[in-house]
KOLFINU-770384 format. One record per residue (C-alpha): z, y, x. Coordinates in pm, whole numbers, padded with zeros to 5 digits, always signed. Each point is the difference from the previous one (the first is absolute). Layout:
BEGIN
ZYX...
// end
This chain:
BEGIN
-00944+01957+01654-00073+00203-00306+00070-00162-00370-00039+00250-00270+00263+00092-00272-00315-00110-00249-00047-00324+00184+00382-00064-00069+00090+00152-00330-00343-00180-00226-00005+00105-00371-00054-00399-00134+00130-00261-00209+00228-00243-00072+00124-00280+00071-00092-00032+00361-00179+00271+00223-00044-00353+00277-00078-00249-00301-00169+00290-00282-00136+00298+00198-00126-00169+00314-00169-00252-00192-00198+00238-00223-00073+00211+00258-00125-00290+00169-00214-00116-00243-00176+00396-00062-00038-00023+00418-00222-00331-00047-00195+00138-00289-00130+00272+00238-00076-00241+00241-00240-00147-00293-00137+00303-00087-00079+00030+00367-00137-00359+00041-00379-00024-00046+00057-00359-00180-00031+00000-00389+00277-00206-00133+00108-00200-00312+00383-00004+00034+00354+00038+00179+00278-00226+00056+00362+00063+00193+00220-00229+00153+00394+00144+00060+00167-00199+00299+00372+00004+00158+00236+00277-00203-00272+00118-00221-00025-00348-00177+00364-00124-00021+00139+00327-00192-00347+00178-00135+00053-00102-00313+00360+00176-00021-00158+00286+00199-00360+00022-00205-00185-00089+00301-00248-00156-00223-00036+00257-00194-00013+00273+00212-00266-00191+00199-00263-00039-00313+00072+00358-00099-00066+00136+00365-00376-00193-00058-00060+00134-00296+00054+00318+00179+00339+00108-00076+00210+00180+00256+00409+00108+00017-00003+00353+00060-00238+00007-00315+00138-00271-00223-00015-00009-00375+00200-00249-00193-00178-00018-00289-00347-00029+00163+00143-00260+00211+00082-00243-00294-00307+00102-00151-00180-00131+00348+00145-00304-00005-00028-00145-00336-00340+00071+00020-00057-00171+00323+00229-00305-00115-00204+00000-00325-00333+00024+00199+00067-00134+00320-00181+00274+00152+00073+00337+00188-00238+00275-00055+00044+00227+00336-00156+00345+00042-00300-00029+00235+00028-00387-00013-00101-00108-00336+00186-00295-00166+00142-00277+00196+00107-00333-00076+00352+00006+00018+00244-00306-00196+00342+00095+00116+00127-00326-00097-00262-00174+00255-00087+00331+00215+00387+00063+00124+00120-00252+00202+00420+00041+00057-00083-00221+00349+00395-00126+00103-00099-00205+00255-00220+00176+00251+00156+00291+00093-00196+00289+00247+00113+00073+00308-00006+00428+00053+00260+00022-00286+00189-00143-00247-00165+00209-00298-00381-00130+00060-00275-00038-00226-00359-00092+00001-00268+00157-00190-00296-00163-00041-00391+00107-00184-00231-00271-00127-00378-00001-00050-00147-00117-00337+00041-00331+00096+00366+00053+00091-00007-00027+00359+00206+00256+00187-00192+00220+00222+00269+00290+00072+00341-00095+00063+00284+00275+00176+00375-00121+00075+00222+00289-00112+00400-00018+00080+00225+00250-00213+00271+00093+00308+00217+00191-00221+00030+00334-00207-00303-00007-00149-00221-00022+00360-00248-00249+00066-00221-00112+00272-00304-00260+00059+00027-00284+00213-00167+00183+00294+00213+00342-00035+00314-00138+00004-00125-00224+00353-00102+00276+00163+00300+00241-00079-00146+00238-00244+00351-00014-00211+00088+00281+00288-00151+00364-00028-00344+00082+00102-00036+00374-00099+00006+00321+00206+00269+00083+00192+00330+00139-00134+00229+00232+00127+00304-00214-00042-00105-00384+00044+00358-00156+00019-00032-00357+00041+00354-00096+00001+00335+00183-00082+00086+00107+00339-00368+00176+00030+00082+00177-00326+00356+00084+00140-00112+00115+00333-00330+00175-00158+00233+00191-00252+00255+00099+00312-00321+00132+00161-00173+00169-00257+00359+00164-00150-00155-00150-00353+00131-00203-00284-00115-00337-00026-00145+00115-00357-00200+00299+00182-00144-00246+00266-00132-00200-00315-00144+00279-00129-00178+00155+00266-00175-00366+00042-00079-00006-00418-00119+00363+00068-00201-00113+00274-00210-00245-00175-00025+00202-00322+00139+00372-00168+00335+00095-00038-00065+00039-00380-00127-00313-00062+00323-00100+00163+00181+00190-00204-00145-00117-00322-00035-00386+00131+00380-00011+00039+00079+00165-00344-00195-00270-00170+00149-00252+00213+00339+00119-00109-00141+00087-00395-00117-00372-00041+00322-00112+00171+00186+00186-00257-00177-00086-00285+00030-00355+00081+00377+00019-00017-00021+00236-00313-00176-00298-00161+00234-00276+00063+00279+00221-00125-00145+00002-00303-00164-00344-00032+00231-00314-00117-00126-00337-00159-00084-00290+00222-00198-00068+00292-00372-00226+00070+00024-00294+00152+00223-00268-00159+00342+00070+00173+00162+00200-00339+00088+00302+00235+00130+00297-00170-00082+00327+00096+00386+00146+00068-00089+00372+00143-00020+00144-00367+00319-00136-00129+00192+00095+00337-00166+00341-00021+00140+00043-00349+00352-00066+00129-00054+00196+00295-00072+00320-00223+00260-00072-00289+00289+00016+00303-00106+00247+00120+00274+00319-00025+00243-00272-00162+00206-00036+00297-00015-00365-00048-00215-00122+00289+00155-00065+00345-00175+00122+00288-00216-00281+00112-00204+00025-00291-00214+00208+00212-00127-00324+00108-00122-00069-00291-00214+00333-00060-00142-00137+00332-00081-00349-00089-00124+00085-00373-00306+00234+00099-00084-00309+00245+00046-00260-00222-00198+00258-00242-00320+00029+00238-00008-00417+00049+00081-00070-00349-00360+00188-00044-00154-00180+00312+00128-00350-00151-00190+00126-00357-00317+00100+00219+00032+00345-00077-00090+00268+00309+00200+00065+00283-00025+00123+00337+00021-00238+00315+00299+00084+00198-00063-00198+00218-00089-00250-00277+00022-00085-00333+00279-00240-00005+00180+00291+00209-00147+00272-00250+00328+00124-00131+00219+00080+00343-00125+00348+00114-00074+00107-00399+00356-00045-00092+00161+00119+00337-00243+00315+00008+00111+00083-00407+00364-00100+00119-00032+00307+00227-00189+00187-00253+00219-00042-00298+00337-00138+00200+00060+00274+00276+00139+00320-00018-00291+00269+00175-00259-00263+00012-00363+00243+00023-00301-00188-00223-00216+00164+00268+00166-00259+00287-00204-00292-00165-00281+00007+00231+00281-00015+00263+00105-00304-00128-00308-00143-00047-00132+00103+00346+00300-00170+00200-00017-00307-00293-00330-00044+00145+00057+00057+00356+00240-00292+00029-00226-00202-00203-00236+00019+00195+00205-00114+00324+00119-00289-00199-00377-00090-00092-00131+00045+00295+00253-00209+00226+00087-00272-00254-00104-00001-00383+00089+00093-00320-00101-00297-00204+00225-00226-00115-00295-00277+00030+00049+00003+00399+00325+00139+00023+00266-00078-00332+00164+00309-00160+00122+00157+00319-00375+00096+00056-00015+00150-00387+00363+00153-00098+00112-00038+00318-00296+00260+00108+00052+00202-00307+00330+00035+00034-00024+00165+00368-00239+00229-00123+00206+00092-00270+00260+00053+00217-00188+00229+00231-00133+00222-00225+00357+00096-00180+00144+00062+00333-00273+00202+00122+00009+00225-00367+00392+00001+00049-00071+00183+00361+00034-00345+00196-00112+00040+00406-00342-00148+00082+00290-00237+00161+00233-00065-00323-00359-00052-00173-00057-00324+00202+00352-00117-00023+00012+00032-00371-00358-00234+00010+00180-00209+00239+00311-00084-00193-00226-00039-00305-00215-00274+00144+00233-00153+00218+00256-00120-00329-00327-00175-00149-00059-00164+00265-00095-00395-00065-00033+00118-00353-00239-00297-00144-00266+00031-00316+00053-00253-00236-00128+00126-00313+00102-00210-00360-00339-00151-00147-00203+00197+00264+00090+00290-00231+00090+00365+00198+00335-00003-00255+00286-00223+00128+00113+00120+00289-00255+00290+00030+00142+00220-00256+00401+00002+00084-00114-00012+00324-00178+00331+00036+00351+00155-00155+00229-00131+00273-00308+00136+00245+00004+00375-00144+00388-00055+00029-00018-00107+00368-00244+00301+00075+00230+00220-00151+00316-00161+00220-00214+00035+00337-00124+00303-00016+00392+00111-00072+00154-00198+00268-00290+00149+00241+00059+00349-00101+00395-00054+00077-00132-00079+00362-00150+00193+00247-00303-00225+00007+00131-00235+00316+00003-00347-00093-00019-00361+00139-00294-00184-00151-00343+00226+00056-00220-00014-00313-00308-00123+00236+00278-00293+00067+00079-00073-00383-00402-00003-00060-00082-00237+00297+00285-00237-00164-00130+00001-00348-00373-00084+00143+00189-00294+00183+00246-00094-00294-00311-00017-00232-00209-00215+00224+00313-00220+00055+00042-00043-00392-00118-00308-00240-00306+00055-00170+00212-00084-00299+00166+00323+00018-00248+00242+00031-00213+00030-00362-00084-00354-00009+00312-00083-00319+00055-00316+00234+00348+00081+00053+00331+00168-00062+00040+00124-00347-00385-00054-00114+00135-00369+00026+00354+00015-00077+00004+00157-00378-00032-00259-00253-00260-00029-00236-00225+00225+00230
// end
């Protein structure tokens, strides 16, 4: 099993890399599969089914999906050109497509939010749909956005394709005792496995400068919601905190005034920086997700900033080992919160976090999976039951406490010797069973727990 650190750290935007990314990437998929078709058509429609219609308005699912076929994609976004794009289209009720022409497109009458028929591969579906002149469809592709910013058709995700096809790797872990017994083997770091398999499918440089942008992005992401206050879209009157806690932060600093936990809140203000951004739909990097943006950001500058000796160069470390238990938790249960609750977004993110501060603090290939262990086994259950549909209320707070947690695991792990109980394979097989075990309401649906429980909202 081979998932690349560029497959799970995606340069995007916010809100939602399930509900904004996957749908726009969606939608630029089917537009090649019209520029393919040898039909000539007169329009497009989508339909948005299961998780993608109760909270896409919160998460700009409808947007994201008009913008991705008027050609639009994440890693290339441009805010300005975006609301440019869709006046015009709302004015016009047309999308003008490179290769395509102009299409009909009303997205009052062309977007269906469809609550009632849900589609069975996932619970983030949609249907996209091309019309002749006379506005009968004659193309149609089922798309389901399975978390992180992936998506697959109908037909990929029946016959597997979610799993690796490419060439062989040196190092293709499928679980954390292969990675264990692999790294026992091989006398290498679970980081140096990872990269022999990047190197393997690409260049060493272009791993080198892949993971500095990965980490640059990250970075500036949390440099901007340090500096950003005011309020944020979508009707709930959030405040953006991470400035005004920042502010504090620096004016006690060499005051003597601050006890020591405040180093918790270093660690939760360059997370709640990073998904204050996300909530504004500014760019972030998936990690795993969007809604989970913030964890390995803030615990990676935690180390950077936070601890004595820490070596900038170690960042592709972290990443690398990040990514490595990512991957496991992808590939054996999810990271959407869609199929699984929060356990499958922070939860993930958290572990990863975890893993790659132990490993840059000298952790064993065996403390590393402990640390990813603890991490995901104390979110556990963890449900997603965002206010309004909005990534905000819990999201933001919550990707604090998960930096925090990361931060705590990898600690406890490194005080150990890496011998523990509960295997990490063991804590990933339960969250894939907690999440299928869980209400619908509680995973991205705003059916239940506090979606339904603050007034007003």
């Amino acid at each position: 099993m081979f998932l690349s650190v560029f497959e799970m750290f995606k340069v995007g935007i916010g809100p939602s890399s399930s509900h904004t990314m996957g749908p726009m990437v969606a939608a630029g998929r089917f537009l090649e599969m019209m520029r393919a078709s040898p039909f000539e058509f007169g329009g497009v429609r989508a339909s948005l089914h299961g998780s993608l219609a109760f909270t896409g308005v919160g998460h700009a699912t409808d947007r994201a999906t008009i913008l991705g076929l008027a050609g639009f994609a994440p890693e290339t976004y441009e805010a300005d050109a975006a609301e440019a794009a869709l006046s015009k289209i709302r004015e016009t009720g047309t999308i003008t497509t490179d290769g395509l022409g102009t299409l009909l497109f009303a997205p009052a009458n062309d977007l269906i939010f469809d609550f009632d028929h849900p589609l069975p591969g996932h619970a983030n579906g949609m249907r996209l749909m091309a019309t002749d002149a006379q506005g009968d469809v004659i193309l149609q592709e089922v798309f389901y956005s399975i978390g992180g910013g992936f998506v697959l058709t109908e037909a990929e995700l029946a016959s597997g394709k979610a799993t690796d096809e490419g060439a062989p790797v040196p190092y293709p872990f499928k679980s954390a005792a292969e990675m264990l017994e692999m790294s026992k083997s091989s006398g290498l770091s679970i980081a140096d496995m990872k990269r022999a398999n990047e190197i393997s499918r690409g260049c060493r440089e272009s791993l080198r400068t892949g993971t500095a942008r990965i980490w640059q992005v990250m970075n500036d992401c949390i440099e901007r919601g340090l500096a950003s206050d005011g309020t944020l879209p979508g009707g709930l009157g959030v405040r953006r905190r991470a400035k005004g806690i920042h502010d504090a932060l620096l004016a006690e600093r060499g005051m003597n005034l601050a006890p020591p936990h405040t180093i918790n809140d270093w660690m939760s203000v360059y997370a709640m920086a990073v998904n204050e951004e996300n909530a504004a739909g500014g760019q972030v990097v998936t990690a795993p997700t969007n809604g989970a943006a913030g964890v390995v950001p803030a615990t990676l500058r935690y180390y950077l900033d936070h601890v004595p000796g820490a070596v900038p160069s170690h960042v592709e470390t972290f990443l690398l080992t990040a990514a490595a238990i990512g991957g496991l938790v992808k590939f054996n249960a999810s990271i959407s919160g869609a199929e699984a609750g929060c356990q499958a977004e922070v939860g993930s993110a958290s572990a990863m976090a975890a893993a790659g501060l132990c490993a840059v603090m000298g952790g064993t290939p065996e403390q590393v999976e402990n640390a990813a262990e603890i991490a995901l086994e104390h979110h556990l259950g963890m449900t997603c039951d965002p206010v309004k549909g909005l990534v905000q209320v819990p999201c933001i707070e919550r990707n604090g406490l998960g930096a925090i947690k990361a931060v705590s695991a990898a600690s406890l792990a490194l005080r150990g010797d890496g011998t523990h109980l509960v295997p990490l394979d063991a804590c990933i097989e339960t969250m894939r069973q907690t999440g299928e075990d869980m209400s619908e309401k509680y995973k991205e649906t705003s059916l239940g727990g506090l979606a339904v429980n603050i007034p007003n909202c």
